[in-house]
C-alpha positions as CSV (number, residue, x, y, z in Angstrom):
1,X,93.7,160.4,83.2
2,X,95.5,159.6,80.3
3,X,93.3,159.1,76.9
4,X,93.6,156.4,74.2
5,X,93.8,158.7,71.5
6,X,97.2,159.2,69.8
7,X,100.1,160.7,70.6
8,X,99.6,164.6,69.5
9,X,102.6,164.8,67.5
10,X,102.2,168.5,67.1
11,X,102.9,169.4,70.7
12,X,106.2,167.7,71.1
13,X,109.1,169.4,71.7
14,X,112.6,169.1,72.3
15,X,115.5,171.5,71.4
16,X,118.7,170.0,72.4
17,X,121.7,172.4,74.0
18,X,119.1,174.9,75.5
19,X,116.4,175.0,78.9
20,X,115.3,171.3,77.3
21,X,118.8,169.9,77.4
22,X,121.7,171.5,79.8
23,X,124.4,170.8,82.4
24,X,124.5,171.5,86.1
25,X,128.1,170.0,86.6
26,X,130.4,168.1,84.4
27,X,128.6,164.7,85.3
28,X,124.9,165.7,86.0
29,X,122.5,166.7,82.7
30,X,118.5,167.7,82.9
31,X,116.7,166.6,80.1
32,X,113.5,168.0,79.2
33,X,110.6,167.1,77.1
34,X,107.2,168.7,76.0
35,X,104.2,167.0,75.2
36,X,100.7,167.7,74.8
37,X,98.5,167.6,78.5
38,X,97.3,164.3,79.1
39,X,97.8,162.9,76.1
40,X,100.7,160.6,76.8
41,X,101.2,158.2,79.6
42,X,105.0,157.5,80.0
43,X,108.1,159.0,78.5
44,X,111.5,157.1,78.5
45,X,115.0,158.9,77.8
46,X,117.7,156.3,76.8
47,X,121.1,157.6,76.8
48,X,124.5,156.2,75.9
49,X,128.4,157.3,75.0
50,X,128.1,159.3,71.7
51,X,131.9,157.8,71.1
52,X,130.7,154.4,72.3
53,X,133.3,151.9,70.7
54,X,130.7,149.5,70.0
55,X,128.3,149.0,67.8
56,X,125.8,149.5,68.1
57,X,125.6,152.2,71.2
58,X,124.4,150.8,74.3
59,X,121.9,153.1,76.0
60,X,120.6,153.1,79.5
61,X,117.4,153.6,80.7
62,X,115.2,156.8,82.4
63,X,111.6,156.7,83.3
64,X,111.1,160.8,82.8
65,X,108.8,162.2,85.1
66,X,106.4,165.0,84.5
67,X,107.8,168.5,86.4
68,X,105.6,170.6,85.5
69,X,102.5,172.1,83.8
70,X,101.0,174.4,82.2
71,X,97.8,175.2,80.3
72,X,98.4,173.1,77.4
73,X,101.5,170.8,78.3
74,X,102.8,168.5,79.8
75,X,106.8,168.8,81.0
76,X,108.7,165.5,81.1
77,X,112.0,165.7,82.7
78,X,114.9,164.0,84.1
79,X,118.3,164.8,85.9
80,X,120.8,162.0,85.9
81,X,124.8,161.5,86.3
82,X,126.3,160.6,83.8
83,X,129.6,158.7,83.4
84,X,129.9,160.0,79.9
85,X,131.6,163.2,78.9
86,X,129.8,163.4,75.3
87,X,126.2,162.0,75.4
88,X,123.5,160.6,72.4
89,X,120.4,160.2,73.9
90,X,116.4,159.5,72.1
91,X,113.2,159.3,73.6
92,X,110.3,157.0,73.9
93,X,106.5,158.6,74.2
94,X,103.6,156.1,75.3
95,X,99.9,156.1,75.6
96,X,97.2,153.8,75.4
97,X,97.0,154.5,71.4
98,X,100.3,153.6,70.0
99,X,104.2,154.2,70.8
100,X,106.9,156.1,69.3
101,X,110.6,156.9,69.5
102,X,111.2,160.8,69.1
103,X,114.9,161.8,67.6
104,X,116.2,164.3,65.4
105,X,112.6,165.6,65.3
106,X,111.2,162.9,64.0
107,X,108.9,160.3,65.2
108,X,109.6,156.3,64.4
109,X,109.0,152.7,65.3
110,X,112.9,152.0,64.3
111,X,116.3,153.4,66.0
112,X,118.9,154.7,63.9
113,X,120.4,151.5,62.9
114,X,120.6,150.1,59.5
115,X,121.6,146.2,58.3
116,X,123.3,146.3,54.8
117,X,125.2,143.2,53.5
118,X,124.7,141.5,57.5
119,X,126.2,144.7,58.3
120,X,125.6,146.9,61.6
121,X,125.7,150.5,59.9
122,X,124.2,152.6,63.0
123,X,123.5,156.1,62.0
124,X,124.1,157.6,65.9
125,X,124.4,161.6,65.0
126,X,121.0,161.3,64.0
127,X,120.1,160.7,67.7
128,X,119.9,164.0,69.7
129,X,123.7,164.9,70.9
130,X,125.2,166.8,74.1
131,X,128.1,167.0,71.9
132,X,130.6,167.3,75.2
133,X,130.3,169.2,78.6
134,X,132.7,171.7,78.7
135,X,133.4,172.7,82.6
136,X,133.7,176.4,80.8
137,X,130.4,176.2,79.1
138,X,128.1,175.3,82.0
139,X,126.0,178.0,82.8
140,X,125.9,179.1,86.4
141,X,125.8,181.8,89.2
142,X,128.0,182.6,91.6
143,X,127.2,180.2,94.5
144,X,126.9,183.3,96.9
145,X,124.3,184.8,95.1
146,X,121.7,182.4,95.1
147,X,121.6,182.3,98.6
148,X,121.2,186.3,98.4
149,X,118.0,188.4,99.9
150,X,118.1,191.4,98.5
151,X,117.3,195.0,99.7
152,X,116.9,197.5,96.7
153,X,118.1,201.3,97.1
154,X,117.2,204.8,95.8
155,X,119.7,206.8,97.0
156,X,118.3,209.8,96.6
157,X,114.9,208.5,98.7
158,X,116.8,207.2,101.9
159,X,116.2,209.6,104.2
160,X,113.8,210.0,106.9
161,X,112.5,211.1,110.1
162,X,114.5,208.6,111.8
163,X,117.8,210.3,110.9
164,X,116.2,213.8,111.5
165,X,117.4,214.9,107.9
166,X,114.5,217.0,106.6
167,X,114.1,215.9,102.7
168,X,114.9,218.6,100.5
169,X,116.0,219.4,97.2
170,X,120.3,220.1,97.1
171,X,122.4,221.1,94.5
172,X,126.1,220.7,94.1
173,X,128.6,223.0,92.0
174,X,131.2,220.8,90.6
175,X,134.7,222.5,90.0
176,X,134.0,222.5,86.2
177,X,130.8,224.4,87.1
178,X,128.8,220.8,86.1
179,X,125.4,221.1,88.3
180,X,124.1,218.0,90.3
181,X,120.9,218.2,92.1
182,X,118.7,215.8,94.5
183,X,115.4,215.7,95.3
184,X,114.8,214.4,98.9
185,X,118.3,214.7,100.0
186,X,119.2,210.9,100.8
187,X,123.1,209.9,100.8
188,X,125.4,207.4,101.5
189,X,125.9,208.4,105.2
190,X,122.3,207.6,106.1
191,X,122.3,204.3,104.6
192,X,125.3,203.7,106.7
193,X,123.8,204.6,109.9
194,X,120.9,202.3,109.0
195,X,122.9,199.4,107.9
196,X,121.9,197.7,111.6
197,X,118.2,198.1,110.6
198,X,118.4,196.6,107.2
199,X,121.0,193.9,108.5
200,X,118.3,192.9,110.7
201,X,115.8,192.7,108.2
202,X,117.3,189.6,107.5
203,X,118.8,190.9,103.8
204,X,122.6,190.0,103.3
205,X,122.9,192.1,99.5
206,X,122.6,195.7,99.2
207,X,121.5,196.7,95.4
208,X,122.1,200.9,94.9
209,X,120.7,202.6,92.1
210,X,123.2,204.9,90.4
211,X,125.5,206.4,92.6
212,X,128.0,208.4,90.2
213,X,128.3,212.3,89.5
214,X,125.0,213.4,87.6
215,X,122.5,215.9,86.8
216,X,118.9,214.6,87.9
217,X,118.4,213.5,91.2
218,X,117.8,210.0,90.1
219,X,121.8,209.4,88.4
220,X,120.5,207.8,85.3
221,X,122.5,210.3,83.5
222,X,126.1,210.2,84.6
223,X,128.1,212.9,83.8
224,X,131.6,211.2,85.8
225,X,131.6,207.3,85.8
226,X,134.7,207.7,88.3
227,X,133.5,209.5,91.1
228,X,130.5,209.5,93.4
229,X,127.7,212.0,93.0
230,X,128.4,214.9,95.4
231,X,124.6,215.2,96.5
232,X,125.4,211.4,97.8
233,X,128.2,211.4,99.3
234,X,132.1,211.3,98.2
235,X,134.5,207.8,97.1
236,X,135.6,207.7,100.5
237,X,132.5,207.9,101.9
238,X,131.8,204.8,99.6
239,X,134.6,202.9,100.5
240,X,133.6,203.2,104.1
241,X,130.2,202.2,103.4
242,X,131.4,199.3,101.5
243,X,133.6,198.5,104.2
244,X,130.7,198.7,106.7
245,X,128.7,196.1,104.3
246,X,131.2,193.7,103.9
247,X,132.0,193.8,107.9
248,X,128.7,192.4,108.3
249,X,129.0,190.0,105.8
250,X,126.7,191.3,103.2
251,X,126.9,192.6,99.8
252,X,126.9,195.5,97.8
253,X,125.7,195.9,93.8
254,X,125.9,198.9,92.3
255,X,124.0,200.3,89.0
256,X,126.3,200.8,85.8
257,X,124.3,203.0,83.1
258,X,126.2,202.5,80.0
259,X,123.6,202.8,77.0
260,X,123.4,206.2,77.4
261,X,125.5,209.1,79.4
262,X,124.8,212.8,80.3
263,X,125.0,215.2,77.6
264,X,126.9,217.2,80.0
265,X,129.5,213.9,79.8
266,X,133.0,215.1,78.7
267,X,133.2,213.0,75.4
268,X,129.7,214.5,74.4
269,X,130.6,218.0,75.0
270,X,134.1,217.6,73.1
271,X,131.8,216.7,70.3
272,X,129.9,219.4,70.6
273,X,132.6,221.6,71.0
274,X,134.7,220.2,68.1
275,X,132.2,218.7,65.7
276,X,133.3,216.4,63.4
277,X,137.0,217.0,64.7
278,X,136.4,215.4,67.8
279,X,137.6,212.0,68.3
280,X,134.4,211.1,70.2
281,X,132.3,211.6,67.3
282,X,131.9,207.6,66.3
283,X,131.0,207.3,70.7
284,X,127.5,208.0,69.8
285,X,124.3,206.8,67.4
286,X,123.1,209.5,64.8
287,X,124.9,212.5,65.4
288,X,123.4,215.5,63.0
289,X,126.2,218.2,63.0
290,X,126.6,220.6,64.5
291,X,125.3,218.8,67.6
292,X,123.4,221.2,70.4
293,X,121.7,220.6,73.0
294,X,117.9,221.2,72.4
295,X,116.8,224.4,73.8
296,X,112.4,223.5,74.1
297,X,111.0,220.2,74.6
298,X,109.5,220.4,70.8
299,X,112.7,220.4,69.8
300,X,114.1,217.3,68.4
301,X,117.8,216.6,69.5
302,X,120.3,216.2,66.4
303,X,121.2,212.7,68.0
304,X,119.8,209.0,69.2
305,X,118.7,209.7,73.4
306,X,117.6,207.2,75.6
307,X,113.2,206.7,75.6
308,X,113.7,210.4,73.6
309,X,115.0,212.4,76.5
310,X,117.2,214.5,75.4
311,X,119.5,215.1,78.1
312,X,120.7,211.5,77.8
313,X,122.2,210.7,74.0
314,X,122.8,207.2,73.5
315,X,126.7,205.8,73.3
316,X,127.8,204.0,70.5
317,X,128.4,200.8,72.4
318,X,129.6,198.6,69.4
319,X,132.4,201.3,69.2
320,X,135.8,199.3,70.4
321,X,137.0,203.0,72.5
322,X,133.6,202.5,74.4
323,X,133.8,199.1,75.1
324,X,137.7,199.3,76.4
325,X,136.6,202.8,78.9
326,X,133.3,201.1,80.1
327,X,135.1,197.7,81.1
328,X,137.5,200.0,82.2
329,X,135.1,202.0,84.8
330,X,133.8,198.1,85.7
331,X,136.9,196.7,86.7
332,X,137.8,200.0,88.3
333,X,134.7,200.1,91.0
334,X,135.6,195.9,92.0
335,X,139.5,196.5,92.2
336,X,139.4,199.7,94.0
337,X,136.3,199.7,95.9
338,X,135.7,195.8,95.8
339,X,132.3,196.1,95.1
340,X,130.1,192.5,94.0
341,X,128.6,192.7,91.3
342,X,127.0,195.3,88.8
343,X,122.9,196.0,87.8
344,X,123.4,197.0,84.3
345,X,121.1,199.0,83.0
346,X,118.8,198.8,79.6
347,X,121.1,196.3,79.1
348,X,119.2,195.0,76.1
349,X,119.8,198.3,74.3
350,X,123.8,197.2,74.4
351,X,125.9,195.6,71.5
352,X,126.6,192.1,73.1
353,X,130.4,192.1,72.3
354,X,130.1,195.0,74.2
355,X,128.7,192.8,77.4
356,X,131.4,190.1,76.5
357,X,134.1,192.6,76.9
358,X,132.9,193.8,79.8
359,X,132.0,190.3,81.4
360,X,135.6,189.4,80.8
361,X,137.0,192.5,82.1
362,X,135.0,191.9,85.1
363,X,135.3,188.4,86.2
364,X,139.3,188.8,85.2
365,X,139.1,191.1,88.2
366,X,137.0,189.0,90.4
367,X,135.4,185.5,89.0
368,X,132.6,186.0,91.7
369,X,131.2,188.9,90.8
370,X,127.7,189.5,89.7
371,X,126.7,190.8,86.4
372,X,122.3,191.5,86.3
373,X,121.3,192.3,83.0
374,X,117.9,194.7,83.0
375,X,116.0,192.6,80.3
376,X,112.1,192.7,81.0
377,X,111.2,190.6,78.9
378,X,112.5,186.0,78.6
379,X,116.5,186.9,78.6
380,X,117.6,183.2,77.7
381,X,119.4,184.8,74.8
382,X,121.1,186.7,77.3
383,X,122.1,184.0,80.0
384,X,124.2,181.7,78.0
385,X,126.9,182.4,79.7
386,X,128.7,184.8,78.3
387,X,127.0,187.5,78.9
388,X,125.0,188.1,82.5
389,X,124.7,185.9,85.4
390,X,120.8,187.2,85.6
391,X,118.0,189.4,85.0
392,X,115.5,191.2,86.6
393,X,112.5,189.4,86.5
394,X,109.9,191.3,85.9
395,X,107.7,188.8,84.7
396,X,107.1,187.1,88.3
397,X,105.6,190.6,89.1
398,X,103.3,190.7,86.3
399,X,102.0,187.0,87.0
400,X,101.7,188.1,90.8
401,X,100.2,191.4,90.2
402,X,97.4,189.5,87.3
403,X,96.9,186.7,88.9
404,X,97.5,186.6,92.7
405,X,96.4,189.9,93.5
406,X,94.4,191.5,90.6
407,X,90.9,191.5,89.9
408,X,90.9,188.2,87.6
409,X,93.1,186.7,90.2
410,X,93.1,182.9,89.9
411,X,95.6,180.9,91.4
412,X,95.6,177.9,89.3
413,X,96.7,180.1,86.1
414,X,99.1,181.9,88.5
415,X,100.8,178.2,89.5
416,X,100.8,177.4,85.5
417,X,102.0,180.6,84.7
418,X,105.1,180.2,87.2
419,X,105.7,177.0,85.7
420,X,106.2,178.2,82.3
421,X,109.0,181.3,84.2
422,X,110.6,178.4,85.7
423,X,111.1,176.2,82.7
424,X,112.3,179.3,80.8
425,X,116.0,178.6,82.1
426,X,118.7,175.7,83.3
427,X,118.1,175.3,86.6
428,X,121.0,177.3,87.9
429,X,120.1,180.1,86.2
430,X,116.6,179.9,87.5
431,X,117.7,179.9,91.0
432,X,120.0,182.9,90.5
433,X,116.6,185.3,88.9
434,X,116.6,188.7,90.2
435,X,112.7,187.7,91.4
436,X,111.2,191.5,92.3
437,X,107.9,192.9,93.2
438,X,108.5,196.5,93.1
439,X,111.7,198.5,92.1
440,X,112.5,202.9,91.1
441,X,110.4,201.7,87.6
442,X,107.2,200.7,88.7
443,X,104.1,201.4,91.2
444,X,104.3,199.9,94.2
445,X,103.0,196.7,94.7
446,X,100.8,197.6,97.8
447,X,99.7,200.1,95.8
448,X,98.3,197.6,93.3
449,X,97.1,196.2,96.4
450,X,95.3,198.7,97.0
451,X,96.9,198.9,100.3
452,X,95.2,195.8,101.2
453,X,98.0,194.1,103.5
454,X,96.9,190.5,103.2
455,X,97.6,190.3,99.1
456,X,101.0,192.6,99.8
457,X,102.2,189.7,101.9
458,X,100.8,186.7,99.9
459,X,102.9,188.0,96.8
460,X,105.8,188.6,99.7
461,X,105.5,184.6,100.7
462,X,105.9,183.5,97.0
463,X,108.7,186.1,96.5
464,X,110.7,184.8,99.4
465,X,109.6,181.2,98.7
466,X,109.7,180.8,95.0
467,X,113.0,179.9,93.4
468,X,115.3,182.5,92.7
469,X,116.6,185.5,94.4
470,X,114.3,187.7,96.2
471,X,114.7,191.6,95.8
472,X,112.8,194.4,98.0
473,X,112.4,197.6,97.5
474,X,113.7,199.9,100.3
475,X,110.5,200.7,101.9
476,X,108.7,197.5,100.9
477,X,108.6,196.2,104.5
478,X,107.2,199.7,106.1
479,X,104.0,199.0,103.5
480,X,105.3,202.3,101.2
481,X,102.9,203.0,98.7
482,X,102.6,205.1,95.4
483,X,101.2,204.9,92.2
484,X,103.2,207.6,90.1
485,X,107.2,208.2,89.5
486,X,107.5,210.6,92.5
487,X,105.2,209.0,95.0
488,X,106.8,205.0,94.4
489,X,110.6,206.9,94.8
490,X,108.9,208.5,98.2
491,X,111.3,209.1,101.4
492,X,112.2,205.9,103.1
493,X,109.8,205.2,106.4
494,X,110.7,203.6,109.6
495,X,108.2,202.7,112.1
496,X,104.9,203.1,110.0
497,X,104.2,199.5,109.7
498,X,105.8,197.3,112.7
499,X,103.8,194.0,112.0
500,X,104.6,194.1,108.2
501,X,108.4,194.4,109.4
502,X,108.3,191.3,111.5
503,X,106.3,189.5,108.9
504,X,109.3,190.5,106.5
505,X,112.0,189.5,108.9
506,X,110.3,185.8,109.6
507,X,109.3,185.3,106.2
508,X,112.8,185.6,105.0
509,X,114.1,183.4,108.5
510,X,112.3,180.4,107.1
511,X,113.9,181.1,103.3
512,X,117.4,180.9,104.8
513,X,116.3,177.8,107.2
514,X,114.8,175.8,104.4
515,X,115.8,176.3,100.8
516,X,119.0,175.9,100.1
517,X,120.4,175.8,96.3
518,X,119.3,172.1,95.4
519,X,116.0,172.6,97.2
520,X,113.1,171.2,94.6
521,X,110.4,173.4,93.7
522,X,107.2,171.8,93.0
523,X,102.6,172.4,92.7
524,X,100.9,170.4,94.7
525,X,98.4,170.0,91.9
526,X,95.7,167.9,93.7
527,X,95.4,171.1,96.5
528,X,96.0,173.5,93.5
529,X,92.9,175.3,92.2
530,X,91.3,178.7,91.3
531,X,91.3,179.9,94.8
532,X,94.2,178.1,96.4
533,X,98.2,177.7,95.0
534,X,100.3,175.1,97.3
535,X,103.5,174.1,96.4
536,X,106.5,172.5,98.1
537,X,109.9,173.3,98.8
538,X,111.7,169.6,99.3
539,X,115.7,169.7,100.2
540,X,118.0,168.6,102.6
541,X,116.5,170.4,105.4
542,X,113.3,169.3,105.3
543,X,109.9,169.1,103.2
544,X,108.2,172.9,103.2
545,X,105.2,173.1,102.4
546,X,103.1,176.6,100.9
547,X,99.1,177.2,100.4
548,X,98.0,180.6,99.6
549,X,94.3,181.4,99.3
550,X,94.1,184.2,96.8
551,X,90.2,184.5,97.1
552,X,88.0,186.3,99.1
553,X,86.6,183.2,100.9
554,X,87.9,180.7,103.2
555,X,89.0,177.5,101.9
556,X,88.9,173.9,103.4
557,X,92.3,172.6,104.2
558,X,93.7,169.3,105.8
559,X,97.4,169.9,107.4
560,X,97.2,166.4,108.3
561,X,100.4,165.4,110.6
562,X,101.9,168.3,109.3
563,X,103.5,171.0,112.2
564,X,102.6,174.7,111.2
565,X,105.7,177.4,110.9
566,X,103.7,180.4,110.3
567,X,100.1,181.3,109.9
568,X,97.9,184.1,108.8
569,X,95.2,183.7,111.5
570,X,97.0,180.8,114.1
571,X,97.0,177.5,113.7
572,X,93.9,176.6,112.5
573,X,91.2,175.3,109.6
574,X,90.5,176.6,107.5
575,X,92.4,178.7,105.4
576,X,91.2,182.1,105.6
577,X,90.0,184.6,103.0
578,X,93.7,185.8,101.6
579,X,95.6,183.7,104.1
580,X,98.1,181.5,104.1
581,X,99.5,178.8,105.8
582,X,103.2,177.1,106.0
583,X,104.1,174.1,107.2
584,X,106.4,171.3,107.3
């Protein structure tokens, strides 16, 4: 219920040209507005021509409607066509207590129009402005990649009893005596003889950790950004595999590790071969001459490293040489190899001229390519299109992991704490979020689980279900567990958990029959609680609706008329302890 007190001015916001005010197409804009819970009762948007001949503009009309919630506010929003390629628009908040227009930050009883001498003199830039929708400017992903289901690999970890490859440690001589080394022995060719398995998983996007000539058996520190890591494999053996992928009509990322290098890299060497001679010498951050390598972990390298590890200086990526030979290596992998799309990692640690460069480079080659930008933390700076298409969301792990699965779980903060994730971005954008659970950086979620398989597959329901792109780490779907670097990057399993891998497989079936790109997301509030998170999926192919019980009782619930897809314990009341129920 609304209250008759009035309108908390405080909690209003708008910022125009941002996730509050953006295009999905040349004719179709979202406005948004925030206002304080509760505390106002209708919210109109009125919108007209910016260039309107007349004056004074003529506006048309939008009851906003609230979209979603959180803790503290309310979320007005509204998604119209327009006619108009350049748009002034103002808003109207209500409640019982009093009324106010909202423009140019400001609250007031009047419009912007002011009568001098019996003349009209109507002041309409001080309304809010979309200033024009530029086709080039409206942020986006590529269309195939919001439809995407994707299956994460470690290279180095995918091998198995299934391919009767013992895992073991390998090391490979290159011809300039450069040592690369594995740890369990995975390559290219066993991910090639399982591509049947993980094409029947239901996945149709292949992510690979670093797959390039390197020292560690993880390939975070490339020594050759043009040819494949021995221990893996060789480029032909990853043009077949690519081959194989696209064959099947899936997809294949690949990692690109540009913040940092080897220190056995050949422009690091030459500058610690030739000092301040060599012409590499403005490639990296803080170089103390002469640069060596450190010879004891207490010694402090005489150059900026990635996290302090020594074995990976940081490049210099503001430096115009780097940026031409990394765009370089990225157009290289799509043209010759025709890859889809690069991970790119640390990516916040990058100069962003350095990321436009690339970006160009890349979609020159191939406009559909994907570019996933490793930012942890909100990346809207980041996704304004001209940079990446995406991040990795890490964030709709940490809500899951606090509040679906962890000790405080409660699902009413988890269903407001999504709602502030979604509202973080345009809507496009959103639906093209690298959403993941686990991934090489992190425990494993089970493991968080603590290997309890009823939370592991409530957080799988609202990976799958939620908007965005769902990633899984290889594994994920055999219930893989491990707390600590070497256990979560553990040899990939194959028949350890059968029933987890059918509940993966059906799971990810009703994703591709029921959401499509347009698909609404929104909390059914009224079933929403502490202990219980519905929410529904509404689109062209049908209404689908989502309760998860997060607590450790069961919970009354009413399908009504409603025909059940999938069920935790069969098609019955209630809803179980850590069960779930869809249904449409």
């Amino acid at each position: 219920m609304k209250n008759n007190m009035k309108i908390n001015r405080e909690a209003v916001l708008h910022i125009p040209l941002s996730n509050y005010a953006f295009a999905n197409s040349e004719h179709k804009l979202t406005i948004r507005i925030r206002t304080q819970k509760d505390n106002v009762s209708a919210c109109t948007l009125y919108y007209g021509d910016r260039a309107c001949p007349s004056t004074p503009v003529v506006f048309e009309e939008i009851q906003m409607e609230i979209k979603a919630r959180d803790e503290l506010f309310d979320y007005y929003e509204a998604t119209f066509e327009t006619p108009y390629a350049r748009v002034c628009y103002y808003f109207k908040l209500q409640n019982e207590g009093e009324w106010t227009y909202y423009y140019s930050e400001r609250f007031s009883n009047e419009l912007a129009i002011l009568y001098f001498e019996r003349n009209i003199m109507e002041e309409r830039s001080e309304y809010y402005q979309y200033p024009y929708i530029l086709r080039t400017e409206i942020p986006d992903v590529p269309a195939w990649f919001k439809k995407a289901v994707v299956y994460n690999i470690f290279p180095d970890s995918f091998v198995g009893e299934k391919s009767g490859s013992p895992t073991q440690p390998r090391e490979v001589i290159l011809e300039n005596g450069k040592v690369c080394r594995s740890r369990l022995g995975g390559t290219l060719k066993e991910v090639i003889k399982n591509l049947d398995y993980i094409q029947a998983l239901g996945v149709n996007c292949i992510y690979f950790n670093p797959i390039f000539a390197a020292g560690e058996y993880h390939k975070y520190d490339t020594i050759d950004y043009y040819h494949i890591d021995p221990c893996l494999g060789t480029n032909e053996e990853f043009k077949h595999l690519v081959e194989e992928i696209h064959k099947r009509e899936m997809k294949i990322i690949i990692d690109g590790v540009f913040n940092h290098c080897s220190w056995e890299f050949s422009a690091f060497e030459d500058v610690m071969d030739k000092g301040e001679n060599s012409k590499y010498i403005d490639w990296f951050y803080d170089l103390k001459f002469p640069v060596r390598r450190p010879q004891s972990e207490k010694e402090k390298p005489g150059y900026a490293c990635f996290a302090y590890e020594p074995k990976m200086p940081k490049l210099n990526t503001s430096n115009e040489e780097v940026q031409k030979y990394f765009a370089n290596v990225g157009t290289y992998w799509i043209r010759e190899y025709k890859i889809d799309g690069w991970r790119l990692d640390v990516a916040n640690e990058i100069d962003r001229n350095f990321w436009r460069k690339f970006r160009e480079a890349v979609k020159k080659e191939n406009k559909e390519a994907i570019l996933i930008g490793e930012v942890w933390e909100n990346a809207e700076s980041w996704l304004r299109g001209d940079i990446f298409d995406s991040t990795m969301n890490y964030e709709f792990r940490r809500i899951c992991r606090d509040h679906i699965i962890g000790d405080n779980k409660n699902a009413l903060t988890a269903a407001k704490q999504l709602e502030q994730m979604r509202l973080r971005y345009p809507t496009n954008l959103v639906n093209g979020q690298l959403n993941l659970l686990d991934s090489h950086d992190v425990p494993r979620f089970l493991s968080l689980c603590r290997g309890d398989l009823r939370k592991w597959k409530l957080a799988c329901i609202l990976l799958m279900l939620f908007p965005g792109v769902p990633s899984l780490f290889y594994g994920d779907e055999q219930a893989i567990c491990g707390m600590k670097e070497n256990e979560y990057r553990n040899p990939m399993v194959w028949s350890q958990n059968t029933q987890l891998c059918e509940f993966v497989q059906k799971i990810i079936e009703i994703r591709k029959e029921y959401i499509e790109e347009d698909t609404s997301y929104e909390v059914l509030w009224e079933e929403t609680n502490e202990k219980r998170l519905t929410f529904v999926r509404d689109g062209r192919k049908g209404r689908l609706f989502v309760s998860l019980n997060v607590s450790d009782m069961d919970q009354e619930w009413n399908r009504g008329e409603k025909n059940m897809i999938l069920s935790s314990v069969g098609d019955k009341e209630p809803l179980e302890a850590l069960g779930y129920k869809i249904y449409i």
